[in-house]
C-alpha positions, 0 to 999 in steps of 0.5 A, spaced: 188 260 465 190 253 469 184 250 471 184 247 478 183 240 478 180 239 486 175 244 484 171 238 481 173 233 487 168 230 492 170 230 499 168 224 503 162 227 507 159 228 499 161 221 497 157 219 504 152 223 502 150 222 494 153 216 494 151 211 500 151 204 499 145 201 495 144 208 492 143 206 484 136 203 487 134 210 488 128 213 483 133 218 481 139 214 479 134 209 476 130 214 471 137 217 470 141 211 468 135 209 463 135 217 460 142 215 459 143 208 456 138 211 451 142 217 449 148 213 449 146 207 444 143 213 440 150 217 440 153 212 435 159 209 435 165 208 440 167 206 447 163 210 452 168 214 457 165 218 463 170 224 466 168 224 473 164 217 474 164 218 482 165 211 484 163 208 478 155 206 478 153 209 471 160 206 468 156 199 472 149 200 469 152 200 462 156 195 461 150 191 464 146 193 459 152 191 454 156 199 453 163 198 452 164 204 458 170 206 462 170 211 467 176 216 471 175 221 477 179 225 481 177 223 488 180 218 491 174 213 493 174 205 492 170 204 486 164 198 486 168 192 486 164 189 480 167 195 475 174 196 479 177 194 472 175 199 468 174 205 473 181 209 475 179 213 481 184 219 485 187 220 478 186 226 473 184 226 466 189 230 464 195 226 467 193 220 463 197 219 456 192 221 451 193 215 447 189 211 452 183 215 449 184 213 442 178 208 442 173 212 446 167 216 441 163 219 447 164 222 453 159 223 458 161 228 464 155 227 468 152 233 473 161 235 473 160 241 469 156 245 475 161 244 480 167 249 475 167 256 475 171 256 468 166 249 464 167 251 457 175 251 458 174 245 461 170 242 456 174 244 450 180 242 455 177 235 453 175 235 447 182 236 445 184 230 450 180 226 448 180 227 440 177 221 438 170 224 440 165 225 437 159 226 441 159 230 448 153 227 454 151 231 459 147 231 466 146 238 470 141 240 475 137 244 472 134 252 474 137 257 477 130 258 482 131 251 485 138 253 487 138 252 494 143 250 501 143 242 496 147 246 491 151 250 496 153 243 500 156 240 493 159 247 491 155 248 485 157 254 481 149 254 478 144 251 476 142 251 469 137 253 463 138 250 457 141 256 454 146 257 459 148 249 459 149 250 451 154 256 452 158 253 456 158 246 451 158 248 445 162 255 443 162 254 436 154 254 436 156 249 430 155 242 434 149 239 432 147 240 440 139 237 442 138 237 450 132 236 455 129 237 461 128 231 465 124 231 472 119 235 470 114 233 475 119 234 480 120 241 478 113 244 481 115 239 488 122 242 489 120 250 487 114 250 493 119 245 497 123 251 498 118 256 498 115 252 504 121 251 509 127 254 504 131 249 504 131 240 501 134 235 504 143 233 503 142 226 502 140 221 499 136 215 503 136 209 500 131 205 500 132 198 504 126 193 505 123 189 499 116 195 499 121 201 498 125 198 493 119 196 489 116 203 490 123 207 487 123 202 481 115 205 479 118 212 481 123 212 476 119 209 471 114 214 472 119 219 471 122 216 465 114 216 461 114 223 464 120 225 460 118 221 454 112 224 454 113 232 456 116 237 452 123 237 452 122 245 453 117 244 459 122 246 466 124 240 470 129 239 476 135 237 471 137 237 463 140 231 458 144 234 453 147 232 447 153 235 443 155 232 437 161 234 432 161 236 425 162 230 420 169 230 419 
């Protein structure tokens, strides 16, 4: 069955709204990027390309971290001027030449999958894409009970388990495959949010003054100890997962 590629686009007013102008220094991105970066160096070998990079904030973090990485994504948004080389935006994967692709090793589709009715068959639709990689990151918002007006505002199909996601990733169940949740002290915050008033904010505040930047960037150290420190199995607000190729 076709896959409709405007299924997975931002619209302006979402952009807007996930992805304000000095965003990065959210908690959130900050905790998130540094999972990543991580996950990325233990991956292995070859160039980063992440499907759906928005206006390419992750593609920015790790190549200042010193990753070869480069982005692709279907909304028609500018891209941050300091990676405008290496991010294409209002293009589809799929109408890019395979060959562009030769030299990419890992393939980061980053709180994407959540907004397909069909992920699996997008997912292998991608695999047979971009050949080369040999390792899948994801990022997806994590458990169904937190499900919430935040979802249905960025036409989210579901939130995940851990179960679910790895259905939906990896339907050979023959990958090495290793994921986690992560935000868990968020997790009992978020469920009685909702229990109380039913509903969670759409959009991200930036933080602006010298205070609450330095404020967000102990936040997201916080919830990066709370990763490395908690069970990967503990509930959290979102999961990290890694899917690996069999050696070839």
């Amino acid at each position: 069955m076709a896959i409709d590629p405007s299924s997975t686009a931002f619209d302006p007013t979402q952009f807007d709204a996930i992805y304000p102008p000095g965003v990065e220094r959210h908690y959130w991105n900050i905790c998130r990027n540094a999972i990543l970066a991580r996950a990325v160096r233990a991956a292995g070998q070859g160039n980063v390309l992440e499907v759906g990079c928005g206006k390419g904030l992750v593609v920015a973090h790790l190549r200042a971290e010193g990753i070869e990485a480069r982005g692709v994504d279907l909304a028609n948004v500018p891209a941050l001027p300091e990676v405008s080389a290496h991010v294409r935006t209002g293009v589809d994967l799929f109408d890019i030449a395979a060959e562009q692709f030769i030299d990419v090793g890992i393939v980061l589709l980053l709180d994407v999958i959540e907004h397909i009715e069909q992920p699996a068959a997008f997912v292998e639709r991608i695999r047979k894409h971009v050949p080369s990689a040999h390792t899948f990151i994801f990022t997806v918002p994590a458990r169904q009970e937190l499900f919430s007006n935040y979802d249905e505002f960025n036409r989210h199909f579901l939130r995940y388990d851990r179960s679910t996601l790895r259905s939906h990733v990896d339907t050979t169940g023959k990958r090495t495959w290793k994921a986690s949740y992560f935000f868990h002290a968020l997790y009992p915050a978020a469920w009685l949010q909702l229990k109380l008033k039913g509903a969670r904010e759409t959009r991200y505040v930036v933080p602006v003054t010298g205070l609450q930047r330095a404020v967000h960037r102990l936040l997201g150290w916080i919830f990066l100890v709370d990763y490395f420190l908690l069970p990967a199995g503990i509930p959290g607000t979102s999961i990290i997962a890694t899917v690996s190729e069999p050696q070839r």
